[in-house]
PyMOL Python script that loads the backbone (N, CA, C, O; Angstrom):
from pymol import cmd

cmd.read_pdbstr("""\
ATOM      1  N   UNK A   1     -20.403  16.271 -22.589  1.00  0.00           N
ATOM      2  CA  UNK A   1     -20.380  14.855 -22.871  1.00  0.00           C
ATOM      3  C   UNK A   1     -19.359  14.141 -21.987  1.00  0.00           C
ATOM      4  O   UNK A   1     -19.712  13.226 -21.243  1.00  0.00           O
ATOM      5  N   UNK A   2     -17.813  14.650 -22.083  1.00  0.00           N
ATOM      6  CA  UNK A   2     -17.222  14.205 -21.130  1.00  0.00           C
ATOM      7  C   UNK A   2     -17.444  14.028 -19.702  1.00  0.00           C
ATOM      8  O   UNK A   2     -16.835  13.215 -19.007  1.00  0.00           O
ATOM      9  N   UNK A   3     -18.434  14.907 -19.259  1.00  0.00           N
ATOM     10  CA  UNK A   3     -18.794  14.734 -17.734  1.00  0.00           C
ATOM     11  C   UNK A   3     -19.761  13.700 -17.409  1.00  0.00           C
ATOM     12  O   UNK A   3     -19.835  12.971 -16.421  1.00  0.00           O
ATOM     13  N   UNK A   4     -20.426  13.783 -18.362  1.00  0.00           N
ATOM     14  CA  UNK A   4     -21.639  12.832 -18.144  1.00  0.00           C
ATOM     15  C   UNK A   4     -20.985  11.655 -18.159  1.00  0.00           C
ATOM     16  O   UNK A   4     -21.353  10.782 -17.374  1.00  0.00           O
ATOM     17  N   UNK A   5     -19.734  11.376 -19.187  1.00  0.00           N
ATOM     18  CA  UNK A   5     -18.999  10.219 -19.043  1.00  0.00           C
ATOM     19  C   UNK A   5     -18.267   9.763 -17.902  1.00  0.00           C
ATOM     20  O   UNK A   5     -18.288   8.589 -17.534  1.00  0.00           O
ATOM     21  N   UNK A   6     -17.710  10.542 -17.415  1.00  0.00           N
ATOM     22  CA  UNK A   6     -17.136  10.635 -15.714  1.00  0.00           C
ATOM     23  C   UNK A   6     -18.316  10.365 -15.295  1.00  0.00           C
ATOM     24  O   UNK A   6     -18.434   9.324 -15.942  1.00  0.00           O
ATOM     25  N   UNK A   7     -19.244  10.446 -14.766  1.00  0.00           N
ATOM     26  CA  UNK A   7     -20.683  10.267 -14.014  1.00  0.00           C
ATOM     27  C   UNK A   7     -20.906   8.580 -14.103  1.00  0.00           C
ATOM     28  O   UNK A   7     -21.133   7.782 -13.193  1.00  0.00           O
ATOM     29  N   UNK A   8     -20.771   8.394 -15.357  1.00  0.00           N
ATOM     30  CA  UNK A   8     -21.431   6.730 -15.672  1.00  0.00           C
ATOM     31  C   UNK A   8     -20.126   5.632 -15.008  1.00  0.00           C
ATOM     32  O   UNK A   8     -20.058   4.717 -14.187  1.00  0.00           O
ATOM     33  N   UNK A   9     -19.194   6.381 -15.940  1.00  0.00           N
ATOM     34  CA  UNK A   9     -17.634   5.155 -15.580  1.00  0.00           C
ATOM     35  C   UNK A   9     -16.800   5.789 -14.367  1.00  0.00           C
ATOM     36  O   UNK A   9     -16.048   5.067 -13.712  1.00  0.00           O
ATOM     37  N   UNK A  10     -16.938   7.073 -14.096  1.00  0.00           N
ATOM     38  CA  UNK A  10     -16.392   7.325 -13.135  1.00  0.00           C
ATOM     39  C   UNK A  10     -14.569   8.032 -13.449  1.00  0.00           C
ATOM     40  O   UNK A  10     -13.893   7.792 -14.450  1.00  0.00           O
ATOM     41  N   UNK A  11     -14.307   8.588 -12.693  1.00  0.00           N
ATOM     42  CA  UNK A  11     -12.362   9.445 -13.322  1.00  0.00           C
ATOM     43  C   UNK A  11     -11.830   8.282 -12.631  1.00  0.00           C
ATOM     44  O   UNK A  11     -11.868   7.834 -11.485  1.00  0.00           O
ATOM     45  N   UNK A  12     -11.411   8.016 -13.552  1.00  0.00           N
ATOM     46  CA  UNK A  12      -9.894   7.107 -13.492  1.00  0.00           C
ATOM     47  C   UNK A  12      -9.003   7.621 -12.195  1.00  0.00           C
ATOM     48  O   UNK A  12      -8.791   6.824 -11.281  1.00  0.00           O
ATOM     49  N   UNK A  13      -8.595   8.687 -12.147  1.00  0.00           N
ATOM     50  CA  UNK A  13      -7.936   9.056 -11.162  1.00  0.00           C
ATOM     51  C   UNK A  13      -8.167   9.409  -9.893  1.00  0.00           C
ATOM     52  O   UNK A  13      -7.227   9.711  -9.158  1.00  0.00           O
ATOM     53  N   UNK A  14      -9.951   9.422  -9.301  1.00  0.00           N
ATOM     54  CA  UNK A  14     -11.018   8.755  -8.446  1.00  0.00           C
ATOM     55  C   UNK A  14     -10.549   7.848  -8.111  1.00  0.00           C
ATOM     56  O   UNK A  14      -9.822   7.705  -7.128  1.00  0.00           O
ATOM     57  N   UNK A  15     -11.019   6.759  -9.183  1.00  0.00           N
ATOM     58  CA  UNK A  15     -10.446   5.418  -8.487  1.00  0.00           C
ATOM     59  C   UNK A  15      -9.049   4.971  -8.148  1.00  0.00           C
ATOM     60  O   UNK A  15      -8.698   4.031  -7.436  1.00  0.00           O
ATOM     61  N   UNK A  16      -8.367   5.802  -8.777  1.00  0.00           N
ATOM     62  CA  UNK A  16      -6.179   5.222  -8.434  1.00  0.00           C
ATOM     63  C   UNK A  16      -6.897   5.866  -6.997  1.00  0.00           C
ATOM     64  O   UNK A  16      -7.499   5.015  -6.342  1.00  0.00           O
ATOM     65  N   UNK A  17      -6.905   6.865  -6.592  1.00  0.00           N
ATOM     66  CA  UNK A  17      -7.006   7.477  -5.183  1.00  0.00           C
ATOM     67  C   UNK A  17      -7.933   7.058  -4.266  1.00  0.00           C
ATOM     68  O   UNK A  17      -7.763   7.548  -3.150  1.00  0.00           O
ATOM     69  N   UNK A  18      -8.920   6.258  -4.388  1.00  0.00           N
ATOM     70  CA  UNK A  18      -9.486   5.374  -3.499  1.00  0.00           C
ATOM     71  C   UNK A  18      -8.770   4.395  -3.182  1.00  0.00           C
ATOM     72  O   UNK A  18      -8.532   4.308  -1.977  1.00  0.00           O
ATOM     73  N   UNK A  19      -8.158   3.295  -4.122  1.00  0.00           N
ATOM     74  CA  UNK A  19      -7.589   2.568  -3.944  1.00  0.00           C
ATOM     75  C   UNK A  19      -5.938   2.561  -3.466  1.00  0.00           C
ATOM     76  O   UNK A  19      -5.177   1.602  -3.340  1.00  0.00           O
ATOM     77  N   UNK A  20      -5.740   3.777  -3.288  1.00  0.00           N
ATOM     78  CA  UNK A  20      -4.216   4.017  -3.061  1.00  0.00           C
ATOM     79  C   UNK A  20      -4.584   4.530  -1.595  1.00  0.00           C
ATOM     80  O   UNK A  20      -3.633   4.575  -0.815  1.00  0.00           O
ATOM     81  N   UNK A  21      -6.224   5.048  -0.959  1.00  0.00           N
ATOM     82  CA  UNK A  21      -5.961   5.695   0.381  1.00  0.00           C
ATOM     83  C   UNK A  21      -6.518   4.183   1.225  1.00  0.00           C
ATOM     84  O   UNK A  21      -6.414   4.035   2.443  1.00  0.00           O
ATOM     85  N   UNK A  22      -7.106   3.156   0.288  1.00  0.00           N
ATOM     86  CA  UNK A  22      -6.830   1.910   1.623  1.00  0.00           C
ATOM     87  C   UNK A  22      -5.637   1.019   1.873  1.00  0.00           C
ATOM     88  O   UNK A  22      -5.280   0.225   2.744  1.00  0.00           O
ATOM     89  N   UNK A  23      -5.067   1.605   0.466  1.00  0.00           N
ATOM     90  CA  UNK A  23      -3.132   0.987   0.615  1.00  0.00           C
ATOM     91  C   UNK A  23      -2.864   1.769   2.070  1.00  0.00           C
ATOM     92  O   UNK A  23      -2.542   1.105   3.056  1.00  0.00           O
ATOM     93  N   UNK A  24      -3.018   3.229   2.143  1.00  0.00           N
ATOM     94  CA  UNK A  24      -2.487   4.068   3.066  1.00  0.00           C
ATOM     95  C   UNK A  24      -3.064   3.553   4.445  1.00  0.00           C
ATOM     96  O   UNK A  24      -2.322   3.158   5.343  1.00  0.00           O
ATOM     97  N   UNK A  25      -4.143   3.577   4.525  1.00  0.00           N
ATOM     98  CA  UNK A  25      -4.684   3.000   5.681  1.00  0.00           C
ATOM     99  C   UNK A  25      -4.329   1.882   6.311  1.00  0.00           C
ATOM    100  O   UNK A  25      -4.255   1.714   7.528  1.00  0.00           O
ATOM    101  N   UNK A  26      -4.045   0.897   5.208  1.00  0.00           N
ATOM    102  CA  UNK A  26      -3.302  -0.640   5.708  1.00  0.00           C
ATOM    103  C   UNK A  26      -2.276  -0.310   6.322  1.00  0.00           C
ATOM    104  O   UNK A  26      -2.383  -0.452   7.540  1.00  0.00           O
ATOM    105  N   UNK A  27      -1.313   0.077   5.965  1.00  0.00           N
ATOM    106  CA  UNK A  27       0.844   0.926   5.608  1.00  0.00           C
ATOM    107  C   UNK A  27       0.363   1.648   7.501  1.00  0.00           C
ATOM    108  O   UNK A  27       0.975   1.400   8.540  1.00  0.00           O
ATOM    109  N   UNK A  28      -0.675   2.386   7.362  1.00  0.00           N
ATOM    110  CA  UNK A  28      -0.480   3.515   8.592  1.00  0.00           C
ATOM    111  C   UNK A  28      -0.750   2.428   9.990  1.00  0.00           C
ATOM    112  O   UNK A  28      -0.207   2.624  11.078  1.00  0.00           O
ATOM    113  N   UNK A  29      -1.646   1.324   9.723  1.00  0.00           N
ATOM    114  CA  UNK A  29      -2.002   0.474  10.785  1.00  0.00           C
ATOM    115  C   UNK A  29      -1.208  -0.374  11.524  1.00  0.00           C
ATOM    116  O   UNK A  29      -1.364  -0.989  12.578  1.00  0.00           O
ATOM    117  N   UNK A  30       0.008  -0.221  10.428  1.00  0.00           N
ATOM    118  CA  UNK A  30       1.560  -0.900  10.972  1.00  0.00           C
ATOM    119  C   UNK A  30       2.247  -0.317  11.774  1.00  0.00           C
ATOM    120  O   UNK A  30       3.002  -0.737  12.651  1.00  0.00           O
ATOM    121  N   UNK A  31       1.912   0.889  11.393  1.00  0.00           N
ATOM    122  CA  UNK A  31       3.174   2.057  11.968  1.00  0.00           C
ATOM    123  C   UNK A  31       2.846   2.152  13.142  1.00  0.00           C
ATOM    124  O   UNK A  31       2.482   3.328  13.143  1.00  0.00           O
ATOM    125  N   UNK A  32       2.653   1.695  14.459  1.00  0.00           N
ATOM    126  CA  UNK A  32       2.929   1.953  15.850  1.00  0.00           C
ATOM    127  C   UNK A  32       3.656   0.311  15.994  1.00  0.00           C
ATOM    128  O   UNK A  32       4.628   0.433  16.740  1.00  0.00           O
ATOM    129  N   UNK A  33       3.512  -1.145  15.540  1.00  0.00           N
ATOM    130  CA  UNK A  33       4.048  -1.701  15.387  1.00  0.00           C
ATOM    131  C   UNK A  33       6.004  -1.746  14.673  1.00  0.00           C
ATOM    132  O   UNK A  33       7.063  -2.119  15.179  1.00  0.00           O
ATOM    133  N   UNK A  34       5.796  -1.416  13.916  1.00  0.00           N
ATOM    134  CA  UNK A  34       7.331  -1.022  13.630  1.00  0.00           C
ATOM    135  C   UNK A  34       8.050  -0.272  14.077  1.00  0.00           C
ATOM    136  O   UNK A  34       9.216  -0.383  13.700  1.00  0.00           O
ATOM    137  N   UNK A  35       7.594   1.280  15.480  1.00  0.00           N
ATOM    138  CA  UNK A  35       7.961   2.002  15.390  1.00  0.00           C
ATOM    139  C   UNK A  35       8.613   1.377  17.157  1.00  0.00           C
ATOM    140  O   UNK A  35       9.363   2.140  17.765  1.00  0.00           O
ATOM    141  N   UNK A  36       8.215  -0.079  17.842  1.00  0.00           N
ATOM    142  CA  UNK A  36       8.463  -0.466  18.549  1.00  0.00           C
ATOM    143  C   UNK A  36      10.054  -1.402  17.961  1.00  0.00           C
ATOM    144  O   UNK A  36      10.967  -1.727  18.720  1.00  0.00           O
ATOM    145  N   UNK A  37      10.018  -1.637  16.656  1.00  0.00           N
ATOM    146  CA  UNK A  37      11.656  -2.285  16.742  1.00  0.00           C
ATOM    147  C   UNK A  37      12.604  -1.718  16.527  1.00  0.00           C
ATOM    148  O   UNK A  37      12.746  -0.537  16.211  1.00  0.00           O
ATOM    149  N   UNK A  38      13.772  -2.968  16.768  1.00  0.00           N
ATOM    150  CA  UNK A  38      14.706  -1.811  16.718  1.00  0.00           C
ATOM    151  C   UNK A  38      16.057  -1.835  15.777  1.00  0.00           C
ATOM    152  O   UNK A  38      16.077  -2.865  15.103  1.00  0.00           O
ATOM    153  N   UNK A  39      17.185  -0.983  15.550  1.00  0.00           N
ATOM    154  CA  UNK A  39      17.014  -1.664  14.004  1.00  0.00           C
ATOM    155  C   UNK A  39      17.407  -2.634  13.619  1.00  0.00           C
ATOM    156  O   UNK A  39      17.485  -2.777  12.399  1.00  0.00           O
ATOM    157  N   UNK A  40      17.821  -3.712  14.519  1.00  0.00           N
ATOM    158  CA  UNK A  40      18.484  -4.651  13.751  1.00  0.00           C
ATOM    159  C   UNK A  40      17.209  -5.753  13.708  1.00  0.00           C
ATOM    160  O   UNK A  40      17.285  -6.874  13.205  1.00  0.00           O
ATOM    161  N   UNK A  41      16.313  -5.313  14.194  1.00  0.00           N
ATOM    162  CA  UNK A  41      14.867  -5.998  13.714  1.00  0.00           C
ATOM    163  C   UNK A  41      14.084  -5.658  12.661  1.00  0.00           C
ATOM    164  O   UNK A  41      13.411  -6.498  12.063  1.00  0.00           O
ATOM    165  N   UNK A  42      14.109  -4.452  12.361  1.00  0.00           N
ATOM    166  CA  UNK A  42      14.174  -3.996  11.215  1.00  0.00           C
ATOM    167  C   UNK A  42      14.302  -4.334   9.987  1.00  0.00           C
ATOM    168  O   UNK A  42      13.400  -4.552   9.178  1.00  0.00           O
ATOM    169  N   UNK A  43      15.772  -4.397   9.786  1.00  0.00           N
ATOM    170  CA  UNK A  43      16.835  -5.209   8.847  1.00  0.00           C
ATOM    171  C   UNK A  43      16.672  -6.912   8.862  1.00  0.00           C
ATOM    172  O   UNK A  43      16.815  -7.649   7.887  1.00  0.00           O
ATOM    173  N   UNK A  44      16.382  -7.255  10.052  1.00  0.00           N
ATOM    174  CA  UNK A  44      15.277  -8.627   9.438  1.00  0.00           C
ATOM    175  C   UNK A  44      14.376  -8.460   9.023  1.00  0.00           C
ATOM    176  O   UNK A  44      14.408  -8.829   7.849  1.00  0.00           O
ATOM    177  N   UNK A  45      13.343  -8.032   9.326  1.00  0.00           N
ATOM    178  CA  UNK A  45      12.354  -7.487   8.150  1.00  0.00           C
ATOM    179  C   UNK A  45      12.374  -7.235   6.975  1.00  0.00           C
ATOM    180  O   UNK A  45      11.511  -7.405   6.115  1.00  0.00           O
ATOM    181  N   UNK A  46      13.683  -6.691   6.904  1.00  0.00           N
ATOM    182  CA  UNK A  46      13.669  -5.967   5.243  1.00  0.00           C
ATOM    183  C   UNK A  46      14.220  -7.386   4.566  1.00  0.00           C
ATOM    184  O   UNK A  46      13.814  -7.564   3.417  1.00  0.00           O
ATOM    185  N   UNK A  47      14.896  -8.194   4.994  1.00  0.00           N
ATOM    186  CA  UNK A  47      15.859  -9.710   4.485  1.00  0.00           C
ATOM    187  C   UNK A  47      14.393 -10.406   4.501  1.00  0.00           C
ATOM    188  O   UNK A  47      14.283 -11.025   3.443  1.00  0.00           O
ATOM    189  N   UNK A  48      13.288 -10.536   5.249  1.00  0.00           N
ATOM    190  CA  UNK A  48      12.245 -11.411   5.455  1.00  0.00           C
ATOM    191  C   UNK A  48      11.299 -10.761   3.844  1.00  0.00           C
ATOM    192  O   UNK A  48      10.800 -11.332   2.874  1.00  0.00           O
ATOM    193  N   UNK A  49      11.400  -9.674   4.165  1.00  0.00           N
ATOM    194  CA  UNK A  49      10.557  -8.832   2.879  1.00  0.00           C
ATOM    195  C   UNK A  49      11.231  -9.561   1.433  1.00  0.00           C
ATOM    196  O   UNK A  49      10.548  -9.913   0.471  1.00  0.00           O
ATOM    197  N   UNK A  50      12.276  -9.651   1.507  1.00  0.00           N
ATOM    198  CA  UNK A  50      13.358  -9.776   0.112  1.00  0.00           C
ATOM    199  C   UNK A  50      12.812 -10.892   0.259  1.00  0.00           C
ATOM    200  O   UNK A  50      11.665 -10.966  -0.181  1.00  0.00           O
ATOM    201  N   UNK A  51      13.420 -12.168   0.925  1.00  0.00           N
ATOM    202  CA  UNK A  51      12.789 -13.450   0.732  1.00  0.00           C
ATOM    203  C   UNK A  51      11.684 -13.584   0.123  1.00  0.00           C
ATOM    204  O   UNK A  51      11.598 -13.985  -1.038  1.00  0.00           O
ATOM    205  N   UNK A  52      10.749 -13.270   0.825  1.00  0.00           N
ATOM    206  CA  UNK A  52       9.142 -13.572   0.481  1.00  0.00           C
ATOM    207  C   UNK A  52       8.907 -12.867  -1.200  1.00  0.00           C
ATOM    208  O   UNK A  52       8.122 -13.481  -1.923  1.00  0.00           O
ATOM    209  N   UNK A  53       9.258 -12.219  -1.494  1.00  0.00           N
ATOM    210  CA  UNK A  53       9.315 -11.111  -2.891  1.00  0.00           C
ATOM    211  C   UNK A  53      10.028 -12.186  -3.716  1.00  0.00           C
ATOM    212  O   UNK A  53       9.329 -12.505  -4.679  1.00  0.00           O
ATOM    213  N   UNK A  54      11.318 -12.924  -3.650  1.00  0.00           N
ATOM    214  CA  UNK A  54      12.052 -14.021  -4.232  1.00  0.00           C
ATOM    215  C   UNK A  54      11.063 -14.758  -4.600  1.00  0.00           C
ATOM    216  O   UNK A  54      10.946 -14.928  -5.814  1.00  0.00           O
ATOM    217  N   UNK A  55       9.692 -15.656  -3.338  1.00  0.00           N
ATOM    218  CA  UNK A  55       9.036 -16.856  -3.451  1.00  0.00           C
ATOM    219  C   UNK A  55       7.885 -16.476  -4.584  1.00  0.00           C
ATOM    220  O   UNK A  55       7.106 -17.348  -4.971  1.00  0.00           O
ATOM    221  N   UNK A  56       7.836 -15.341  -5.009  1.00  0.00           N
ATOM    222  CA  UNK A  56       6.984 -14.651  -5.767  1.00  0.00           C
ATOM    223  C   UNK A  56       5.414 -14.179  -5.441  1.00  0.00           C
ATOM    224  O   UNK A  56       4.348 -14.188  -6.058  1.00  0.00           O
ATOM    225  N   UNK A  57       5.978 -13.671  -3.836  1.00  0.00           N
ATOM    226  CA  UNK A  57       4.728 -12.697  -3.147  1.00  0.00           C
ATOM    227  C   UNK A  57       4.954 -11.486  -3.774  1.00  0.00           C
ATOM    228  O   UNK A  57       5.979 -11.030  -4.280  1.00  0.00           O
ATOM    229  N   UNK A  58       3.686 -10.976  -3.646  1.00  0.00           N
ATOM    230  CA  UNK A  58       3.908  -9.471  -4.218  1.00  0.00           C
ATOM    231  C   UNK A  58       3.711  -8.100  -2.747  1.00  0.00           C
ATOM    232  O   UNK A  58       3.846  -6.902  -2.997  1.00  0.00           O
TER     233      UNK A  58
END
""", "prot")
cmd.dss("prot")
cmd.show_as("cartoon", "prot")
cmd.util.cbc("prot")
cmd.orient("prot")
């Protein structure tokens, strides 16, 4: 019964992991971009990150 239920609605933990490998995919598409600054560009970034998180971006 339980499987057949996974079949219709699908595992919960299917979907966290779909949706967590196009987080990954986004995150990885950065990484030759960031890996060009340097750190005190960086550290603006991370102050630009804080800001924007303050204005209530997520």
């Amino acid at each position: 019964m339980l499987g057949l239920l996974k079949k219709v609605i699908g595992d919960p933990s299917q979907r966290q992991l779909k949706k967590n490998e196009k987080l990954v995919e986004e995150i990885e598409a950065l990484a030759p971009e960031m890996k060009l600054k340097s750190d005190s560009e960086l550290k603006q970034k991370t102050e630009e990150f804080k800001e924007r998180y303050e204005r209530g971006e997520s």
